[in-house]
C-alpha angles and dihedrals in degrees: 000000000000119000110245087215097179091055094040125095151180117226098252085057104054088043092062086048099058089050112093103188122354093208085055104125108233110229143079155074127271127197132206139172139214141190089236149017126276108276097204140349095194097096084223086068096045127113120120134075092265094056111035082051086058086031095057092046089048102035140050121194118193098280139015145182133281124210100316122006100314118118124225135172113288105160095350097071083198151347148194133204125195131255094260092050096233096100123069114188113186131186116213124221116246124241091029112153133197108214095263084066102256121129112248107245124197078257107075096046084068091049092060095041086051087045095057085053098041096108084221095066094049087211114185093220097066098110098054086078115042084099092070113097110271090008084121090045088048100045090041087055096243097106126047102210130014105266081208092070110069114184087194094175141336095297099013121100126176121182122188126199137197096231134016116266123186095203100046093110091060091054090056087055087063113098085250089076100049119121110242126167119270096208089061089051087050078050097060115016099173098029113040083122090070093042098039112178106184123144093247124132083258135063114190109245106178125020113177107168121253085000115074139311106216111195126183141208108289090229090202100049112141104234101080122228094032148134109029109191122084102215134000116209122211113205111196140206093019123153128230091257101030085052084054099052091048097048084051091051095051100248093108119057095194149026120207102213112337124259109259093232090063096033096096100039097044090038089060104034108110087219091062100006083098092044094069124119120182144181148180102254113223101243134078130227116218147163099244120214122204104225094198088059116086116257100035095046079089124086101217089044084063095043093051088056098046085056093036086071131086115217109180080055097051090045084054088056089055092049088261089286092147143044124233124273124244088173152338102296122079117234096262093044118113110248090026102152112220088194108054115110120210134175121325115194103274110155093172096057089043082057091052094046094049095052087050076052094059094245097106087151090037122228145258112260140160131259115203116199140143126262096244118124102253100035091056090045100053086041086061096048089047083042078058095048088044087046082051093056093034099256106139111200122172112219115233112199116203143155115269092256091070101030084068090041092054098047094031085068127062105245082034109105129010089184134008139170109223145151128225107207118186136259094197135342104275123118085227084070094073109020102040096043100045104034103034118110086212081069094066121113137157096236127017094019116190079190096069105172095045091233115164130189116168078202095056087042095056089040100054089035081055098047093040086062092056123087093192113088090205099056091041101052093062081065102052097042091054085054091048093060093048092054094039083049087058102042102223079170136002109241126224122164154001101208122227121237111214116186127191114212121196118252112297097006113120131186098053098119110114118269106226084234113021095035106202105023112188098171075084111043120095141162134254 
């Protein structure tokens, strides 16, 4: 088996990695609020902003993420993979706790892993590890463990997949793959949610529904010197501008990403201007076009309307809270390709395609879109740029239910305005996941604009067999250009987070994986 070096290290080093700032002072409290309550605290259950923000203060996987989108050990001290990528040999910490007191074993790193795939806990996750050996024999009832997870002692850990995947340790950073005890989960069956036990800086202390969720320091966490608060705060069910008036009164500490009806006003106050934190978000905002629906079954009808769009017009609209999209790929995200060039805002040459097209006078089309505020408002403004090009599309404004039904279906969608957020920083993320033809599906399609290349495909089943990132990312750049080249969607933007942080906290700006990650903030 070859020694992956540059993932690999010692204790001492992953513990310099996890301080922020050794002059940071330990102690106090940080507020937050957010629009709704906590949907779940079992890391199984766990797959939207509120949660995985609990989830990566109570939990710890194998391995996590440094400063940016790199992985490094958290409970795992070290691994190897073989040479063929199929094989993962880690190596647990000793000492390390859970928070009823019990040491974390390589066991029950493979208990929580066969309880994502267990069909009875519904877990979201599920899908991230059919790939392990005997994960289909297990689902289906006709194995009773995943011959793929190998508990081969107390700290030793060995997991076995069917094919190589290069991003495989990146799947194994998400909450799904946090150790948790299985005797709490036998305790409550139907609430471990409400009594979670994992082994995270943080242990949850209060939970009243649809009101806060305090948690505390975990007194006992494993990295040394973190984290340095003493208590989060969770405020829950708060409004945008309610959420405004409390940080300015003090009672909040922190804004995820301010309101956008406050974002012009508090970014250029001198009392918070200062205060401002922002970052480039890892997703990507698009008008999607479904390939198997006539006219954009035609290439040059696609690329008239990539170039029909405006995209400066539609980031004002947003408060210019984004930058504009070349791809696919965010800024931050490996394999981001700072060269490639996209679709500028041409209308003349839109007009010219479509006529090659044999749509001199344009055509009448469908815009799918949710009837949120802002998404209605930018799919007017792109219903402007189509008018201008004499594309006529009528806006359909819908719930989100049936916003992911419609494009989620073939005949679905002709046009939609939707967004791709990560679930981890991988390039496959994206591109495999929204441009393989491997992605369609009648119902429920991650592939969203059936769009189908037997190229892209080579090139991303290629890049998903290497374990080295460098030699992987030629591949997918190279399908990046190939799908940008035949405008499945027209891009338009990455959004901006920007965060405000109450006078003398620090550590607030957004993680490009954790978000918010308050096992790091800390206060003057």
């Amino acid at each position: 088996m070859a020694l992956l070096a540059f993932l690999c290290f010692t204790l001492p080093a992953c513990q310099k990695k996890a301080v922020v700032k050794k002059s940071g002072r330990y102690g106090g409290a940080v507020k937050i609020a957010y629009r709704s309550d906590i949907p779940s605290l079992d890391p199984a259950l766990s797959y939207d902003t509120e949660s995985w923000a609990a989830c990566f203060m109570l939990y710890d996987g194998l391995v996590g993420y440094g400063d940016s989108t790199e992985i490094v050990p958290a409970i795992a001290e070290s691994w190897l993979i073989s040479d063929d990528g199929k094989k993962y040999a880690f190596t647990l910490r000793q000492g390390v706790k859970f928070t009823n007191g019990r040491e974390v074993e390589a066991g029950d790193f493979k208990y929580a892993i066969e309880r994502v795939l267990e069909p009875k806990t519904r877990s979201y996750g599920a899908a991230f590890f059919t790939n392990l050996v005997g994960a289909r024999e297990f689902v289906d009832g006709k194995a009773k463990e995943v011959k793929g997870l190998a508990a081969l002692d107390k700290y030793h850990l060995e997991i076995s997949l069917i094919e190589p995947r290069g991003f495989f340790l990146n799947v194994l950073a998400m909450p799904f793959a946090c150790a948790i005890p299985r005797e709490e989960v036998a305790k409550y069956p139907e609430d471990f949610s409400h009594h979670p036990a994992g082994t995270g800086a943080f242990k949850l202390k209060e939970w009243v529904l649809n009101q806060r969720a305090v948690f505390t320091r975990n007194p006992d966490y494993y990295l040394k010197g973190i984290p340095y608060l003493d208590s989060i705060v969770f405020v829950t069910n708060v409004g945008e501008e309610l959420a405004v008036e409390k940080f300015e009164r003090g009672e909040l500490s922190v804004m995820e990403d301010i309101p956008p009806s406050a974002f012009v006003r508090l970014s250029a106050d001198p009392k918070w201007k200062d205060r401002v934190e922002k970052s480039v978000h890892m997703d990507v905002w698009f008008l999607g076009m479904n390939c198997r629906i006539p006219p954009f079954n035609n290439k040059k009808v696609r690329q008239a309307v990539a170039y029909a769009v405006d995209r400066q017009k539609i980031i004002k609209l947003y408060n210019n809270r984004g930058i504009p999209a070349q791809g696919v790929l965010p800024p931050g995200m490996p394999g981001y390709d700072p060269n490639l060039k996209g679709y500028g805002y041409d209308p003349e040459k839109a007009r010219a395609l479509l006529k090659e097209a044999g749509f001199p006078k344009g055509f009448k089309t469908q815009l799918v879109t949710r009837n949120d505020a802002i998404w209605v408002k930018i799919s007017q403004a792109v219903q402007q740029d189509l008018a201008a090009v004499g594309i006529r599309a009528e806006i359909r404004e819908v719930s989100r239910a049936t916003w992911l039904d419609a494009i989620g279906r073939p005949a679905g969608a002709p046009l939609q305005w939707g967004d791709w957020i990560q679930d981890f920083p991988d390039p496959d993320d994206f591109l495999n996941v929204l441009y393989n033809t491997n992605q369609i599906a009648e119902v429920n399609s991650n592939n969203n604009n059936f769009y189908s290349n037997p190229r892209v495909d080579s090139l991303l089943a290629r890049a998903q067999r290497l374990t080295e990132l460098e030699k992987r990312i030629p591949l997918y750049q190279e399908a990046e250009r190939i799908i940008v080249e035949e405008a499945p969607s027209a891009y338009c933007y990455h959004s901006m987070r920007y965060n405000l942080g109450a006078p003398g906290l620090h550590g607030y700006r957004s993680h490009p994986v954790y978000g918010i990650y308050f096992n790091k903030m800390y206060y003057e």
